[in-house]
C-alpha positions, 0 to 999 in steps of 0.5 A, a space after each residue: 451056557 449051562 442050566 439046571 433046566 435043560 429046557 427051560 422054555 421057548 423063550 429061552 430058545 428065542 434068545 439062543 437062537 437054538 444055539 448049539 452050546 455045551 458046557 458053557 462053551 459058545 459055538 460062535 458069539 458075533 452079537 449081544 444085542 438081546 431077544 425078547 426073551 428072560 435074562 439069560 443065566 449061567 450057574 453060579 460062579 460061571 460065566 455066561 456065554 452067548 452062542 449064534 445072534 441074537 436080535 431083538 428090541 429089549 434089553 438084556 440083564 447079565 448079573 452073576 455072583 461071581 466072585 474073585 472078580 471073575 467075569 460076569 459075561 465071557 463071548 468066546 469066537 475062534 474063528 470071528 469076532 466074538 462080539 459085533 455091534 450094529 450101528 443104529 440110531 439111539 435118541 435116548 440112551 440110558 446112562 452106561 449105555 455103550 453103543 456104536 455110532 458114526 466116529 466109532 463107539 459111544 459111552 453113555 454118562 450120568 444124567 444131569 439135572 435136567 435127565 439129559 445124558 451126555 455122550 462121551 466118544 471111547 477112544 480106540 484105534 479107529 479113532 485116535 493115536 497114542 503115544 509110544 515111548 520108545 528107546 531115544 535113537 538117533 536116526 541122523 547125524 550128518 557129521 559122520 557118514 555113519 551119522 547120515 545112513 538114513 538119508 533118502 534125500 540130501 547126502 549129496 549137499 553135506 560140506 566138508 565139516 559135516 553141514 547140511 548147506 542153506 536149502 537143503 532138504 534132508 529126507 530120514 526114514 525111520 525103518 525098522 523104528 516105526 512102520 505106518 506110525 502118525 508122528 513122532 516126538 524128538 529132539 533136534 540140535 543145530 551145531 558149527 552154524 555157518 551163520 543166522 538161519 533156521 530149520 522145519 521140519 514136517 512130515 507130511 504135504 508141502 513145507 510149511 511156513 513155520 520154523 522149528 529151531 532158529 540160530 542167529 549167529 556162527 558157531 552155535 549149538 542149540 537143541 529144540 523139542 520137536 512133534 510132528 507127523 510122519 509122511 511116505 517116500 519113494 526113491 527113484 528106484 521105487 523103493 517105498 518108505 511109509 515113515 519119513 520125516 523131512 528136514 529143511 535147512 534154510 538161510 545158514 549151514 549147519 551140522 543137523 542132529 536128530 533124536 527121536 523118543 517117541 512115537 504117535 501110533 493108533 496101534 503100540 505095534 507099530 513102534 516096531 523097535 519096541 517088538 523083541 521080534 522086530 527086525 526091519 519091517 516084521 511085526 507088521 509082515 505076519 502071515 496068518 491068525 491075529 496078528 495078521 488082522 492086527 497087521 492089516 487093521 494098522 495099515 488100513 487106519 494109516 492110510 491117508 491121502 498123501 500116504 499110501 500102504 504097499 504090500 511088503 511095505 
């Protein structure tokens, strides 16, 4: 923070909490959450840069003259979180007020007629997935031996043309592609059918009572759009996979080809093959400073009750 006043007032000093600031740099910001004190100010041109916590029950009014689009607020924190919000209870917030609440972080939008102000919940996350296109990869094709490399589950009952039988169910691990991604979206094709049958596939719970490609005959080839989420797998030996999806072949044999295009994450990190870094499992191994939170916050919002996250996994 820097003043024409060194010492402007002991308000002043309220609000920094007798921060130690120099040169407009802030020894720690953890809060923003403003003092009963004047609005704070930096010269013109610079940014304001808020040092230890503040509390308090009135607002504060950041504004700068600032120009080129240079920032009106800077929190700066090297060792921490440079802004931290408390959550409270907030009845009457004031239109483009932000403020935390129970599913995450909450925007307040204009008033209606009626001075009403409508909530809109932000989208983080904490609180949703986006999705992730990535390289259309195949990750099974159980024609080749080359074709079935990820299976887990279901290399034992591929006939000599290359069909998974009737009843099968085929387990593909996407390492080195996702790692504790949600779901997936891909393409899935059906060729040299034995006869009338269909496929599900699914990636979480049990098998559901729904089909995702049908066939009616012999000798078909079709193909089908596919989204559906991604579940975890352990062998018999304890090898861990967080990202499978399962196929399940029912009433006819066939020729199974799978593709995946895109991936449904709540971080673009976890689309390891997007990483030019990435190998199998590595941008989700880092051993210290952000990325390792990064890594860490990923595998904690993944977590659900059919999925668990391991070390090194």
């Amino acid at each position: 923070m820097t003043s024409s006043e060194p010492d402007r007032s002991a308000s002043r000093r309220s609000l920094l909490r007798r921060a130690a600031v120099t040169g407009g740099a802030a020894v720690a910001a953890t809060a923003a959450t403003a003092a009963n004190a004047s609005p704070a100010a930096a010269a013109p041109g610079d940014p304001v840069a808020i040092g230890l916590p503040n509390t308090g029950s009135n607002g504060t009014a950041i504004t700068s003259s600032a120009s080129l689009g240079q920032a009106t607020l800077a929190l700066k924190n090297a060792t921490g979180a440079p802004l931290h919000l408390t959550r409270t209870t907030v009845t009457a917030p004031q239109p483009g007020a932000v403020y935390p609440t129970t599913a995450g972080l909450a925007l307040a939008g204009k008033a209606d007629a009626a001075g009403a102000v409508p909530r809109h919940e932000v989208h983080t996350t904490a609180t949703s997935t986006m999705l992730v296109p990535i390289p259309p990869t195949r990750v099974l094709d159980t024609r080749t031996s080359g074709g079935r490399a990820r299976l887990l589950e279901g290399a034992g009952r591929i006939d000599s043309q290359g069909r998974a039988l009737a009843d099968t169910f085929l387990v593909v691990h996407l390492e080195g592609i996702a790692q504790y991604a949600e779901g997936l979206l891909g393409n899935i094709t059906v060729a040299k059918t034995e006869k009338g049958g269909f496929i599900t596939v699914y990636g979480a719970g049990g098998p559901p009572n729904a089909s995702t490609i049908n066939w009616w005959t012999a000798g078909q080839l079709l193909s089908n759009g596919v989204i559906t989420q991604l579940g975890a797998y352990e062998t018999v030996n304890g090898d861990y996979y967080p990202d499978v999806v399962a196929i399940w072949v029912q009433k006819s044999a066939t020729a199974v080809i799978f593709d995946v295009t895109g991936l449904l994450v709540r971080h673009p990190e976890s689309a390891v093959i997007n990483s030019p870094k990435a190998t199998a499992r590595a941008s989700l191994t880092a051993e210290s400073g952000t990325p390792k939170v990064r890594a860490a916050e990923i595998k904690a919002r993944a977590e659900r009750g059919d999925r668990e996250v391991r070390t090194g996994a």
